[in-house]
C-alpha positions as CSV (number, residue, x, y, z in Angstrom):
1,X,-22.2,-0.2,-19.9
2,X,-18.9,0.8,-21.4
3,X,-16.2,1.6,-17.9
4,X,-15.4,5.6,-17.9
5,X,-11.4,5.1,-16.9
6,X,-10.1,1.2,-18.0
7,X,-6.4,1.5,-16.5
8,X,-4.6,-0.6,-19.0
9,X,-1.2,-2.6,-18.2
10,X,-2.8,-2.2,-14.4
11,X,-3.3,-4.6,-12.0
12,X,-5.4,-3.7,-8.8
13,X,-3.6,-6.1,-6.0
14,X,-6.0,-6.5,-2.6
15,X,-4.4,-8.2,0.4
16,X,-6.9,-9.6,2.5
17,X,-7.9,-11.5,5.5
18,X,-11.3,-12.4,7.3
19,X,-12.6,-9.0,6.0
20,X,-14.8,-10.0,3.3
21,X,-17.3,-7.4,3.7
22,X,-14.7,-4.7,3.4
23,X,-13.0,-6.2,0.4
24,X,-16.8,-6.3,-1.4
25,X,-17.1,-2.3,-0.2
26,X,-13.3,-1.4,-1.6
27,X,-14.5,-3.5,-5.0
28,X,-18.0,-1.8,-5.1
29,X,-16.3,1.7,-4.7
30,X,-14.1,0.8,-7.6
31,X,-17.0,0.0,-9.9
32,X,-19.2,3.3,-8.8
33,X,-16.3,5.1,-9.9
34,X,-17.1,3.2,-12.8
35,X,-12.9,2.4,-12.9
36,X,-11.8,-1.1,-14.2
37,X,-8.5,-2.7,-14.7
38,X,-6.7,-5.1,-17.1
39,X,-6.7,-7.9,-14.1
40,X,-7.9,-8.0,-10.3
41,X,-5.5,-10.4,-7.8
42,X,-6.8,-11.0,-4.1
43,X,-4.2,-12.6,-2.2
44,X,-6.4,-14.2,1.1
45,X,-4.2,-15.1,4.1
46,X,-5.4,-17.7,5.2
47,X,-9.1,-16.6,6.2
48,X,-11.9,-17.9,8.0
49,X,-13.5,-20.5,5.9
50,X,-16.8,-18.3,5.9
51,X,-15.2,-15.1,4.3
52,X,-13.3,-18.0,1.7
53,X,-17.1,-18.6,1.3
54,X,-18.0,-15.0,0.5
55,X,-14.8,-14.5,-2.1
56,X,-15.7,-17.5,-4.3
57,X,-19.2,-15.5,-4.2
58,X,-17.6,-11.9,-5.0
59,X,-16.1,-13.5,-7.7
60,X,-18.6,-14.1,-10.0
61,X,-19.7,-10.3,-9.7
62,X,-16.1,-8.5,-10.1
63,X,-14.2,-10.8,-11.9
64,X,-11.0,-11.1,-9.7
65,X,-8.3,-14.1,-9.5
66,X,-8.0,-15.1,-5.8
67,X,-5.1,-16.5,-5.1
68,X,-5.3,-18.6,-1.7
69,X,-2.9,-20.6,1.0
70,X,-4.1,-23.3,3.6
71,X,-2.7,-20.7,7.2
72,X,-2.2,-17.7,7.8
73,X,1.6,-16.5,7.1
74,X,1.6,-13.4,7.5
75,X,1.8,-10.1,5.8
76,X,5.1,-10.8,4.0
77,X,3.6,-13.9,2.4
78,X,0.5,-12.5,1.3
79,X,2.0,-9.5,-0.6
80,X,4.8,-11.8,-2.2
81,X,1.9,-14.4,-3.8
82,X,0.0,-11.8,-4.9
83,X,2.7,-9.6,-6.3
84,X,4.0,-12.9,-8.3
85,X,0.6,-13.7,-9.7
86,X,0.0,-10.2,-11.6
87,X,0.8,-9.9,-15.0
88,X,0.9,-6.7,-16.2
89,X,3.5,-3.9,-16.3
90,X,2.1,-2.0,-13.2
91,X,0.5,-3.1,-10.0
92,X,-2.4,-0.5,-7.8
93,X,-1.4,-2.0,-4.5
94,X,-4.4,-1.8,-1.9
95,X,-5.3,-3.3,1.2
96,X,-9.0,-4.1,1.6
97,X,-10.1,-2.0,4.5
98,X,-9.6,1.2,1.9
99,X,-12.6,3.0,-0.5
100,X,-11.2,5.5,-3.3
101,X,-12.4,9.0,-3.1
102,X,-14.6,10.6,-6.3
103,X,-11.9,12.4,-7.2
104,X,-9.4,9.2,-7.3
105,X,-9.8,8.6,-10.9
106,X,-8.4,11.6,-12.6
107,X,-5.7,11.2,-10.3
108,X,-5.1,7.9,-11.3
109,X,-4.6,9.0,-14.5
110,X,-1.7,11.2,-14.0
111,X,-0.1,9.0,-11.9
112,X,-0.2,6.9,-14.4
113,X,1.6,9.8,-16.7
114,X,4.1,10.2,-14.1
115,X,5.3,6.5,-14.0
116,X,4.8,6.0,-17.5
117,X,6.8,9.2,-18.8
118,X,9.5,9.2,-15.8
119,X,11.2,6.0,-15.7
120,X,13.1,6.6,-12.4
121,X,9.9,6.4,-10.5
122,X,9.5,3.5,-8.8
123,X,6.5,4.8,-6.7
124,X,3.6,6.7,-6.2
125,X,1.6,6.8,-3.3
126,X,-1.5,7.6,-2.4
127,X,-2.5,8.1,1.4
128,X,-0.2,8.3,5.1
129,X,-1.0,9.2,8.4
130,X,1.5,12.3,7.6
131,X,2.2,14.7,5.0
132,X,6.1,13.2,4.1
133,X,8.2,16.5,5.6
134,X,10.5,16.7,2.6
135,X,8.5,17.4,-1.0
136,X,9.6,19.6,-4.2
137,X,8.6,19.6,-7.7
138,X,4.8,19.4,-7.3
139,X,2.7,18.6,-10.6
140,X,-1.1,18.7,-10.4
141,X,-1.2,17.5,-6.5
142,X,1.8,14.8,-6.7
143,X,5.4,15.7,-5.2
144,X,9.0,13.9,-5.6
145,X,10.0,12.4,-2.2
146,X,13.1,14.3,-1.5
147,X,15.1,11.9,0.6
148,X,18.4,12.9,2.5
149,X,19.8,10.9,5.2
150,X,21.6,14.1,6.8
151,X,17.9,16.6,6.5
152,X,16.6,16.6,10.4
153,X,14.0,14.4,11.5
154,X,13.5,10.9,11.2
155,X,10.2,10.8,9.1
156,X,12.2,11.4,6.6
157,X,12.9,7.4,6.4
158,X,9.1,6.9,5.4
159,X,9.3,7.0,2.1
160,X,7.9,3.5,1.2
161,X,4.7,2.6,2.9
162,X,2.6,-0.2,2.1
163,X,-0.6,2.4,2.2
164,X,-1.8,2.6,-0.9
165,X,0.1,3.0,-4.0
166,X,1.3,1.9,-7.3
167,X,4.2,0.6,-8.2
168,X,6.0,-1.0,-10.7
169,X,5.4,-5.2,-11.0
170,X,9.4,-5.4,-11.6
171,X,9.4,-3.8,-8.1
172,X,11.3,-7.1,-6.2
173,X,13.8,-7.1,-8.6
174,X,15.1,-4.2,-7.4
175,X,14.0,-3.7,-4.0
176,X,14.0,-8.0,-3.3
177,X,10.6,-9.6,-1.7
178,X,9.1,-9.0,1.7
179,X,10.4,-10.3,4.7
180,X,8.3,-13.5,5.7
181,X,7.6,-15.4,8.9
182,X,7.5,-12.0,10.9
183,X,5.6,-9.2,12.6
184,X,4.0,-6.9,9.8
185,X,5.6,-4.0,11.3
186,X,8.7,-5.3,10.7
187,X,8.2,-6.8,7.5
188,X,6.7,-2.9,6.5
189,X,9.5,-1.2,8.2
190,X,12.5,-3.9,6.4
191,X,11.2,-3.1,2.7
192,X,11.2,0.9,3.8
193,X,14.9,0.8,4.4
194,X,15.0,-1.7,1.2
195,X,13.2,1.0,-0.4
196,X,15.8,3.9,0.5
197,X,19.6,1.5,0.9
198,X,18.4,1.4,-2.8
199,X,17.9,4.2,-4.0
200,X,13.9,4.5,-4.5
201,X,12.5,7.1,-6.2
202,X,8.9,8.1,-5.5
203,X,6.1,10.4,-5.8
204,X,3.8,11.5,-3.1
205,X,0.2,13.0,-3.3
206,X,0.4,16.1,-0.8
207,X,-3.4,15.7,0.3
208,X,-2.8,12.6,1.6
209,X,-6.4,11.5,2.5
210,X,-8.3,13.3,-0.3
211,X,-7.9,9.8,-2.5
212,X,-8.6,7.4,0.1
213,X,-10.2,6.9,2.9
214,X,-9.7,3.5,5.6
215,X,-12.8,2.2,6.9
216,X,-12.3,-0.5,10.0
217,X,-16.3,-1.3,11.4
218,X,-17.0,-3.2,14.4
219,X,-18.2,-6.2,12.9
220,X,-14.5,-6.3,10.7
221,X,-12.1,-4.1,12.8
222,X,-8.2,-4.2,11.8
223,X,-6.3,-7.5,11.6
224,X,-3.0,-5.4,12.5
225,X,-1.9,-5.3,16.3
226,X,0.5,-3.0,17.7
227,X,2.3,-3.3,21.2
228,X,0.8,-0.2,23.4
229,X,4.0,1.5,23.2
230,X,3.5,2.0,20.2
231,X,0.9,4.2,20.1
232,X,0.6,5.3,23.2
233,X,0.5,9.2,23.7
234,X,1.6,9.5,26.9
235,X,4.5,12.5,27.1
236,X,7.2,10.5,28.4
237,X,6.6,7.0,26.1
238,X,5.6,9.3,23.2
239,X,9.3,11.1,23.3
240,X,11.0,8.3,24.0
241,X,9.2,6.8,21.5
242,X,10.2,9.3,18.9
243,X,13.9,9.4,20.2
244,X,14.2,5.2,19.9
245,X,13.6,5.4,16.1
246,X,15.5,8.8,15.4
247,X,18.5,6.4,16.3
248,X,17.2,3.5,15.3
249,X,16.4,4.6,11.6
250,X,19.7,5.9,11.7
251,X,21.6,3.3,12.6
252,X,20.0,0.9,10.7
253,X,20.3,3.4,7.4
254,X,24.3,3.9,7.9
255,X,24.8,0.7,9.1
């Protein structure tokens, strides 16, 4: 059966680690959609060999490249292989815990447009935790990110996120690779000030969860660990926790 949307000059780029299952779901959930792309690149971590197991099974059914390393290294490393193995002109950056919406193809489509026709993009994303607190210029859903170091607040500094998104593949020469051999926190949070030191431009889709949605079961719960400060809503950690990176992203920004 002939695909409804084939994204041309689009490569769909899954990171992934011991979540086989999930990455099968986030591939199903592309081909319901009945959505196909010039290429497919997993880029495995380092996984259990039983889920190594399960890709070399996927394969066969959804036609990907998996591109593999003997440990773990980390987040850094895994985005950097895969990023350097696609070959076409744009890269749909996902991690493998996520399922596209119904609506997610259309949308697709005109951010496709919007990359394709405004050549100072560099980004458009798809999902947060947040709605970004500085958008203008909306156009059928998607807004500019309207960055400025001196506008109040410090979630103003998120305007990279590695949520998903698509991006150009020429993205490290300007914005250089991801930090490797650390925390991936940090390595996120070093290619968000990357992202802005350089002058990034992106788009953001206002509805932020209406394209997405990121599914962590028991049997495959989230490979990412977080120090319990960090999320802890306790009044007193919580401010103090919002007050640390007001100064931090500062500093770091000006500095």
């Amino acid at each position: 059966m002939k695909n409804d949307y084939f994204f041309k000059d689009v490569t769909l780029l899954v990171t992934h680690y011991n979540r086989s299952r999930s990455l099968e779901q986030l591939l199903k959930s592309f081909a319901d959609l009945h959505c196909s792309f010039e290429d497919i690149v997993v880029s495995d971590d380092g996984s259990k060999p039983e889920h190594i197991d399960y890709l070399h099974a996927l394969q066969s059914q959804f036609s990907f490249r998996l591109i593999t390393t003997p440990k773990n290294k980390g987040l850094g490393n895994n985005i950097n292989k895969g990023q350097d193995a696609v070959k076409t002109p744009l890269t749909l950056y996902v991690q493998e815990d996520f399922t596209p919406a119904p609506i997610f193809p259309e949308k697709f489509r005109h951010a496709l447009q919007l990359i394709n026709t405004r050549p100072e993009l560099d980004m458009v994303r798809f999902y947060a935790y947040f709605e970004y607190p500085y958008l203008i210029n909306a156009d059928n859903g998607f807004y500019d990110m309207d960055f400025n170091v001196w506008k109040p607040g410090y979630r103003k500094f998120y305007m990279y996120s590695d949520h998903p998104h698509l991006r150009r593949t020429s993205f490290f020469q300007k914005f250089g690779r991801y930090i490797e051999g650390q925390k991936g926190d940090f390595t996120e949070y070093s290619m968000m000030m990357s992202f802005l030191k350089k002058k990034g431009k992106a788009v953001f889709y206002k509805d932020f969860t209406a394209l997405f949605t990121q599914k962590n079961s028991e049997i495959e719960p989230s490979t990412m660990t977080r120090e319990d400060w960090r999320q802890s809503e306790n009044f007193f950690l919580s401010n103090l926790r919002h007050l640390y990176r007001h100064l931090k992203f500062n500093f770091d920004y000006l500095t």
